[in-house]
Each structure stands twice: as C-alpha cells, then as structure tokens.
C-alpha positions in Angstrom: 0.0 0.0 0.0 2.7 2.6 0.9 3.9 1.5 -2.7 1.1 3.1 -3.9 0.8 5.9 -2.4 4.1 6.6 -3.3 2.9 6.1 -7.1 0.4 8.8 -6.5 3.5 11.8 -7.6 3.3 9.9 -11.1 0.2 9.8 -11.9 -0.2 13.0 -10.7 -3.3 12.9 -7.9 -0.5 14.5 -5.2 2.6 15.1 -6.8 4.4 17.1 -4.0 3.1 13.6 -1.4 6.3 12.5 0.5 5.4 9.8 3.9 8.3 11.2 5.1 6.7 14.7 5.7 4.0 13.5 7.6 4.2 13.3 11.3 4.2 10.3 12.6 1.7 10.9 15.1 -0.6 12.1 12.0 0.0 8.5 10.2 -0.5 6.4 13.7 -4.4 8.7 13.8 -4.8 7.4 9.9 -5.3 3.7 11.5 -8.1 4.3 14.3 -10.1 6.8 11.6 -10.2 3.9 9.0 -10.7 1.1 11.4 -13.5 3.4 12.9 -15.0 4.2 9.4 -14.9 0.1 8.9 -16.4 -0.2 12.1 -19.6 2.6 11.3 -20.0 1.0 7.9 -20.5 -2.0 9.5 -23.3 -1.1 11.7 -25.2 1.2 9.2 -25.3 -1.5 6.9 -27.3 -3.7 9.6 -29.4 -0.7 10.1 -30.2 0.4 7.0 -33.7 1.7 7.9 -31.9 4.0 10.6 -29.5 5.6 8.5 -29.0 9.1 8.0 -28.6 9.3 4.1 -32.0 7.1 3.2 -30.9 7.2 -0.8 -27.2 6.6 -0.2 -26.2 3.1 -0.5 -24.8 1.2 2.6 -21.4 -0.8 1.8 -19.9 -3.5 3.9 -16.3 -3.1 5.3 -14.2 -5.4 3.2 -10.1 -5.4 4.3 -9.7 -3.8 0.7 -11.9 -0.8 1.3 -10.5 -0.2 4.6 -7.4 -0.2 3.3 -8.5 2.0 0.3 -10.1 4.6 3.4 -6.8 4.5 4.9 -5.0 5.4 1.9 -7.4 8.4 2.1 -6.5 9.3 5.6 -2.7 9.2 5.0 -3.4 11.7 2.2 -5.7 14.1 4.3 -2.9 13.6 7.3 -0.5 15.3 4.8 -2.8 18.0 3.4 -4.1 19.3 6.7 -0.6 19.7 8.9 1.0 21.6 5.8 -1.9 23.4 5.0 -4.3 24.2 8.1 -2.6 25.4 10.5 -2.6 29.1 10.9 -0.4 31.4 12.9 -2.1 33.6 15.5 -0.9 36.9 13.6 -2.3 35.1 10.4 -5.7 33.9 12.2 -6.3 37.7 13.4 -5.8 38.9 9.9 -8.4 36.2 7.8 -10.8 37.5 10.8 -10.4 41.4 9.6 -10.0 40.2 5.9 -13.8 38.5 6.3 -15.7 40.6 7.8 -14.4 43.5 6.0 -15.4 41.4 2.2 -18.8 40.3 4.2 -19.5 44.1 4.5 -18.7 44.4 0.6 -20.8 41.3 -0.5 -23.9 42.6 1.2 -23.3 46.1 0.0 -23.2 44.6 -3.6 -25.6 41.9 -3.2 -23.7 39.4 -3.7 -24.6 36.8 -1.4 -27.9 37.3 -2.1 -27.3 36.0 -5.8 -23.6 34.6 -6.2 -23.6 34.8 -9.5 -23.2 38.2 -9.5 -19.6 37.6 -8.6 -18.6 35.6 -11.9 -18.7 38.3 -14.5 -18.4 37.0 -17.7 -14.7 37.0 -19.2 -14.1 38.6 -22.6 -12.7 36.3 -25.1 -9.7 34.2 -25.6 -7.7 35.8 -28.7 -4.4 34.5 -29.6 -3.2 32.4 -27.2 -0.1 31.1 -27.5 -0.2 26.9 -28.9 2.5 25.1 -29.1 3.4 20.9 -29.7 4.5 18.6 -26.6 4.9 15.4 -25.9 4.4 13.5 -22.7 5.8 10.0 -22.7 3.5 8.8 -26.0 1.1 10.8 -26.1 1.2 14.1 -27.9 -0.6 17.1 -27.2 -0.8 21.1 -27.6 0.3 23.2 -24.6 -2.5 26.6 -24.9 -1.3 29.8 -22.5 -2.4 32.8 -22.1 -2.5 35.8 -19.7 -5.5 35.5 -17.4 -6.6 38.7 -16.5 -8.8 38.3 -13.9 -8.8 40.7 -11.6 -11.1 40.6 -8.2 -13.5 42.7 -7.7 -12.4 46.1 -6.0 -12.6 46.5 -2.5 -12.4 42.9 -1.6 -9.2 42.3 0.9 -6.6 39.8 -0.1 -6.7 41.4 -4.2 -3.7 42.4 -3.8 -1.7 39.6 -2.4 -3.7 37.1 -4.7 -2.3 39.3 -7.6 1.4 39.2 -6.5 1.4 35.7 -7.1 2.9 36.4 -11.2 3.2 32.8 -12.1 -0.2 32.2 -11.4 -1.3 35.1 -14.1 -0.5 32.8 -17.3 -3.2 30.0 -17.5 -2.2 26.8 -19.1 -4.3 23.9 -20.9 -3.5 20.8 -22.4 -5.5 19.9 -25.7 -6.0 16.6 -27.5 -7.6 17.9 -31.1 -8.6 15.9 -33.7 -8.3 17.4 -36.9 -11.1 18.2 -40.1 -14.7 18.8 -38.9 -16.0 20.2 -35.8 -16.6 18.1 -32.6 -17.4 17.8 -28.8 -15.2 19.2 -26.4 -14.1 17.7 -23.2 -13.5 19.8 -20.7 -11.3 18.1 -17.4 -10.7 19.7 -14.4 -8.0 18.1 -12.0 -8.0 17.3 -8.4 -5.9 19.1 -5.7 -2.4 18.8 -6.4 -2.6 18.1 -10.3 -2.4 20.0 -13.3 0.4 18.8 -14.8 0.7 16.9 -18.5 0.8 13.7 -16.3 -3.0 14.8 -15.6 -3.4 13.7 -19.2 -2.7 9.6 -18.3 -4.5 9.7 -15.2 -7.7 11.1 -16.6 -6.9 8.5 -19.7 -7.6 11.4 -21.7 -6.1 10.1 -25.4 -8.1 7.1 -24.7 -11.6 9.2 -24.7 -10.0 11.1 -27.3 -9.4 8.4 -29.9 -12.8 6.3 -28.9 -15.2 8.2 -28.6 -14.2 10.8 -31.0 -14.3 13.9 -29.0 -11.6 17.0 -28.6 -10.2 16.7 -25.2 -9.0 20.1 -23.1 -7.4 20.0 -19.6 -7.1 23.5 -17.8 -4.6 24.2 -15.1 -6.3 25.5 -11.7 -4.7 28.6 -10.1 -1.7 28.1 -8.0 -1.1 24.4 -9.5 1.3 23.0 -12.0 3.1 25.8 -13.8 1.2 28.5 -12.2 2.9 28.0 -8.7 6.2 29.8 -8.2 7.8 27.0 -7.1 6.7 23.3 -5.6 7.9 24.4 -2.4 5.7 27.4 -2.7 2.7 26.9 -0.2 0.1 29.0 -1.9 -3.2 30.3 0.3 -5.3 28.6 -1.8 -7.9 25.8 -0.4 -6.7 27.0 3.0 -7.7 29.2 6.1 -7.0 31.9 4.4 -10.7 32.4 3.0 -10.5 35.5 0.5 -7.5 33.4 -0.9 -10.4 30.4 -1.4 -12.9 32.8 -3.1 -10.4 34.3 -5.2 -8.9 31.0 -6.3 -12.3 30.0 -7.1 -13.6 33.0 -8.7 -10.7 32.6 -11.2 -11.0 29.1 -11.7 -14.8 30.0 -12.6 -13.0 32.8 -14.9 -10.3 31.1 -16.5 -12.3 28.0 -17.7 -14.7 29.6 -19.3 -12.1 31.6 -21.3 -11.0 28.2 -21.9 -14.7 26.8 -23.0 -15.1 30.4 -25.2 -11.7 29.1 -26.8 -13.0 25.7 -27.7 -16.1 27.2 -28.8 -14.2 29.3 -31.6 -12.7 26.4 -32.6 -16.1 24.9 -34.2 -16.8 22.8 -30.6 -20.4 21.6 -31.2 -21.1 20.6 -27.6 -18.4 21.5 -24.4 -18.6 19.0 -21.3 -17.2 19.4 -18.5 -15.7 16.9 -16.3 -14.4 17.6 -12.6 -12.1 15.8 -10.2 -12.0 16.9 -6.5 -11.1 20.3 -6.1 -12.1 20.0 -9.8 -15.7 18.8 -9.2 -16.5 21.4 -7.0 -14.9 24.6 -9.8 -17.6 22.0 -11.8 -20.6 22.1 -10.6 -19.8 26.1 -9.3 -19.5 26.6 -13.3 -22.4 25.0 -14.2 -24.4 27.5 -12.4 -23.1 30.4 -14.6 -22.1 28.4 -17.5 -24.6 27.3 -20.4 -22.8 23.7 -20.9 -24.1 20.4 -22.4 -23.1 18.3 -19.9 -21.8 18.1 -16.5 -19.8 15.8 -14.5 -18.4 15.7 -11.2 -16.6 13.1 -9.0 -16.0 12.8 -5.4 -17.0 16.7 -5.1 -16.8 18.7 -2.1 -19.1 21.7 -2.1 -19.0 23.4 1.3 -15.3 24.5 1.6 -16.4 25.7 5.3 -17.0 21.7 5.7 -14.1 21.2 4.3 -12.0 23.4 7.0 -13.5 22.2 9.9 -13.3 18.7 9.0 -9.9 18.3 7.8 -8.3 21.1 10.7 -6.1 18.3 12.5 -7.8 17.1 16.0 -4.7 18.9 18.1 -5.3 23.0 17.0 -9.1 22.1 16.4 -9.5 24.1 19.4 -7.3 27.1 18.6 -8.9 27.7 15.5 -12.4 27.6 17.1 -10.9 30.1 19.4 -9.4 32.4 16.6 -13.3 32.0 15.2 -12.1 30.8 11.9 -14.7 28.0 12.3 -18.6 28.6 12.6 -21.1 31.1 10.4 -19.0 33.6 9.0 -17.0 30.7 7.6 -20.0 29.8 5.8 -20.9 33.1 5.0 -17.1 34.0 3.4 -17.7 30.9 0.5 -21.1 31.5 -0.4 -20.4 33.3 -3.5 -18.4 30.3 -4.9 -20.6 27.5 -3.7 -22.1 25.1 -5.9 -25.2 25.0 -3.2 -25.7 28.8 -3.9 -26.1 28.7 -7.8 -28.8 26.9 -9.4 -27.2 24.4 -12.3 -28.0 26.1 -15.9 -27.5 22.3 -17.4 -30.6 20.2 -18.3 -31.0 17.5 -15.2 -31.1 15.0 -17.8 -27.7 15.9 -18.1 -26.1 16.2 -14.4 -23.7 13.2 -13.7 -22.2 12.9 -10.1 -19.7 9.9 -8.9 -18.6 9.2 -5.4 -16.8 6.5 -3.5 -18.5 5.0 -0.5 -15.3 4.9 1.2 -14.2 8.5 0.1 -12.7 10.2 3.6 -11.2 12.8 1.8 -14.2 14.9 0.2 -16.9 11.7 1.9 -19.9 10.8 0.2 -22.1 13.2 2.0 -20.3 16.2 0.3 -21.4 14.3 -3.6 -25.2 13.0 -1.8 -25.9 17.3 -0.5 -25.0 18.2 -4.2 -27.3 15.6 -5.4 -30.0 16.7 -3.5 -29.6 20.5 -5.0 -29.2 19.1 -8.5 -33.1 17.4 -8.1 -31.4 13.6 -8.1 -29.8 13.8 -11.3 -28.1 10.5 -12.4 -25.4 9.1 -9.4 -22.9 6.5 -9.2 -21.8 5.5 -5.6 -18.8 3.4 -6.1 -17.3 0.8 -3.5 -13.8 2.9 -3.2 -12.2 5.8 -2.0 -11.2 9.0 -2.9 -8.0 8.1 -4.4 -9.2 5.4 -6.5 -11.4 7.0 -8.1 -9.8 7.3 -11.5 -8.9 4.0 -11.4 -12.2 2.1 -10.6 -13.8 0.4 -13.6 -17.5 1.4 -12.6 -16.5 5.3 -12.4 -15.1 5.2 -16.3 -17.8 3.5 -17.4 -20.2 6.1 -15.7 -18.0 8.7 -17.3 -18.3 7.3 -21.3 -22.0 6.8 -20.6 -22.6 10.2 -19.3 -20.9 11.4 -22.4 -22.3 9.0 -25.0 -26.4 10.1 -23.5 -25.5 13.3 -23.6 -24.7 13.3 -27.6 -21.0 14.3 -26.7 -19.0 11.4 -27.8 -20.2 8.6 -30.2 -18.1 5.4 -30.5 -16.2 4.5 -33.9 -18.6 7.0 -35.9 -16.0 9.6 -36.5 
C-alpha cells in the first residue's frame, strides 16, 4: 500500500506527497479513523432503515476498502498539517479580511445571488499553442495571460495578484483534426495540473474512442502557475478570501478556456471535474450554459471542508481564533455550488462518489445531489484516491458522455 501511495506523484493525484513529511503521530491517527470508518459501515449497513442518508447506499467493510479509506487518511494527514494550521498573527488577519469582504458582498448583493460575482470574461484571442509530448502521447500546450482581476474592495486582491506565475493559464488539448466536434473539458483534483494529468484522466483514450476534442485547464496556484513546488500557496486553505479568489478565477479562467474551444467549431463542451475540480464544476455550471456536467468525489461546502480536515490537536485554537462557525460559511457562499442553481438540463447532471471517500466523503457528492433534483449518481465501493482507477467510475463517465450526444463510438 505505501507503494502506492508513493505512485500517486506519477500519476499525478498528489505530486508534491512525500510519507516522510507526515508526522508520525498524524500517520498512527490514519489507523483508528479507518478502522473506525470500517467499524460505522459496519453497523449502518445492519441498520439500513436507521441511516441518516435514506438514498445513499450502505457498503460493507471489506479489508480492501478499509485499506483503500486508509489510503485516504494518509493523504488528508499530509494536506491538513501543511496546509491548516494558521499562525495567531495570520488567524487575526483572515478574521479582519472576512468581515471586511462580508460588508462588501452585502453592499453589492452578492450573497444574495452569487452569481453576480462571476462576471463574464471577454474572449480568448491568440493564445499562445505550441506541440508537446508526454511519454507517447502528444498534445498542444495553450497559455495565455488570465486577467482576472477581483472585484475592487475585496481584501486579499492584492496579495492574490502578487502571485505572477499564477497570471498565465495553461491547458493541455487533444484535437482531432477536419470537422468540428465535442469538447471535453477536465478539471483536475488538488495537487494536479500537470501533463501527467493527461494519463490519469486517460484522456487520449476518450479522445481516440469516442471521437471527441479533449482540453485539460490548469487550476490557479497548481502545476506551472505555482512559483515553485515548495511554494505553499493560500489557496484551499484558512486563508478564505485566498479560497474565493482561487475560485472566482478558476470560474474565470475556464470559461475563457470553453469560449476558446467554442471558436474552434466545438459543437457541444462537457465538463468533467475531479475533486477540487468537481466542485470549480458544478460552481460553473451555475453560470455556464454547458451540455453536460460531471463531477466526482465533489466537495461543495469548503467551510465543511475546513473544519473537518483542521487536524484534531489545534481544532481548538482555530475555534478560538473564530475561523470556524457562520462567517466561515458566510465568506464561501459566492463560490458554492449549493448557492447557484445548475443552468445544465437535469437529464444531463452526472455525479460519482466513493463509498469509502474520507477525503471529500460521500455526504459532500449526496448534499450536491439533493440540489441538482437527483440527477443521475454513481456511488462506487472505493475511495477518494481510487477514483480514477475504478472500472465502474469510467464506465459512468463514457455513458454520461455518450447520453448526452458528446462522444459517439467509432462513428468519426
């Protein structure tokens, strides 16, 4: 097992993972979470008429999925003590920094409809395309300068902006040549965006069957657009108004992307989301006209996501620096999936999740389920991890595509 999750840098889910920078205490409290998520997935599944989640399928506790949850855990271990653990000068600041944009997103409405925050970017115009290769597969490297900008007034614009690597936006494009076709649109999980993202999606294989143009856009502050790997940026972090602008220019950046595609003769964009890359998903699909929509193992309350993943030793500190509770809420609602309503026909909402997900957990995909009316779900026995890898995900995946008129096999 710690083989593969030593794999995991390759094939790009969490290339900057190292065991050795996990604390050891952090790795012993990854074996009493899994055993005790073996232990409640036990007992709900001899009480299935008691359970909490009604429409959510039980699954019994296997060794393999346990050890699949504890994969999860070793991950989350490493993500939360280099990640969520602010300073007490840093905790007083995010404080100021929220309630000064909470004054600013009443003023201007925002909260009140979020999608007032996600203007609409002008179009892409000569961006700059060049060949690559990685390993077999061939592919175009597209960049060009953002320029997204936050809205004035809102604290942390200026600071987000310093950030100069994370200005140039990069995708990676499968094209077919001739006619006009469907676009795929992937969006990676936390820690991707690399070229390597192009295997672990098995993007030339969607590409060559089912017929379709593929396009994977780079997230802010991952791959290229980080200063350096070492750099920790405040993105997906404590530091909130770094979330909401990291989000907001996800948002803005892919569908400068999807305006790109569409001036390339694109006769239907999907979008597909991973993760971190679910939830910029479904938030796009509430200000995006698309054709179809996919996300797997989504979170889509980031304030969840804080409190959940803080590690069990500071818990208390950062209740105390009141970085937890309401105005944590509050601070993400203009870039929550659960604030927008989808603009894509139901008929053509997909969500995946894993049964044994600890990282994002299936109660994150099952609450965006609920908000998309029930659209079409696959709950997979398997983790977060695994979801790229699990047979019954990619099948979901071609289906979703295929009903949806965006890929057709051996027709083109």
């Amino acid at each position: 097992m710690l083989d593969r999750l030593r794999r995991i840098r390759s094939e790009g889910e969490k290339s900057a993972l190292l065991l050795s920078d996990i604390p050891m205490g952090a790795m012993l409290r990854s074996v009493p979470r899994s055993v005790g998520f073996g232990v409640r997935s036990y007992v709900r599944s001899l009480r299935a008429e008691r359970r909490n989640y009604p429409d959510m399928p039980t699954v019994f506790p296997t060794p393999g999925l346990v050890s699949a949850a504890f994969l999860d855990e070793l991950v989350v271990a490493f993500m939360s003590t280099s990640r969520l653990s602010p300073g007490p000068e840093d905790a007083l600041r995010i404080r100021e920094e929220v309630a000064e944009a909470l004054g600013k997103f009443r003023a201007e409405t925002y909260l009140d409809d979020p999608a007032l925050f996600h203007p609409e970017p002008p179009p892409l115009t000569d961006p700059v395309i060049r060949g690559k290769l990685y390993g077999t597969i061939s592919y175009e490297q597209l960049a060009f300068d953002s320029g997204y900008v936050p809205w004035p007034g809102i604290p942390g614009a200026t600071r987000w902006q310093s950030a100069g690597a994370n200005q140039r936006v990069w995708a990676y494009v499968l094209r077919h040549p001739g006619k006009p076709r469907p676009w795929v649109v992937n969006l990676h999980g936390f820690g991707m965006g690399r070229p390597s993202d192009l295997a672990a999606f098995r993007s030339q294989r969607m590409h060559r069957e089912l017929g379709v143009n593929v396009m994977h856009v780079v997230l802010p502050m991952h791959g290229p657009r980080k200063a350096s790997r070492t750099q920790d940026a405040p993105f997906i972090s404590f530091d909130y108004l770094g979330n909401v602008h990291g989000l907001g220019q996800a948002v803005w950046d892919t569908r400068r992307c999807i305006d790109w595609a569409r001036s390339q003769g694109a006769t239907k964009v999907a979008v597909h989301g991973l993760s971190l890359g679910a939830y910029v998903a479904a938030l796009l699909a509430g200000v995006e006209d698309l054709d179809c929509v996919i996300v797997g193992v989504p979170s889509v309350d980031m304030a969840w996501v804080m409190s959940h993943h803080v590690p069990d030793d500071i818990k208390r500190e950062v209740q105390a620096a009141g970085l937890l509770g309401t105005e944590a809420e509050t601070i993400h609602h203009v870039v929550s999936p659960l604030a927008v309503t989808p603009r894509v026909p139901l008929e053509r909402r997909f969500v995946y999740a894993g049964l044994a997900d600890r990282m994002a957990t299936p109660q994150q995909a099952y609450r965006l389920w609920k908000h998309w009316e029930e659209p079409s779900v696959c709950w997979y026995r398997g983790s977060h991890i695994g979801a790229m890898w699990n047979r019954q995900t990619r099948r979901f995946i071609d289906d979703a595509l295929t009903s949806s008129g965006i890929g057709r096999r051996n027709t083109w």
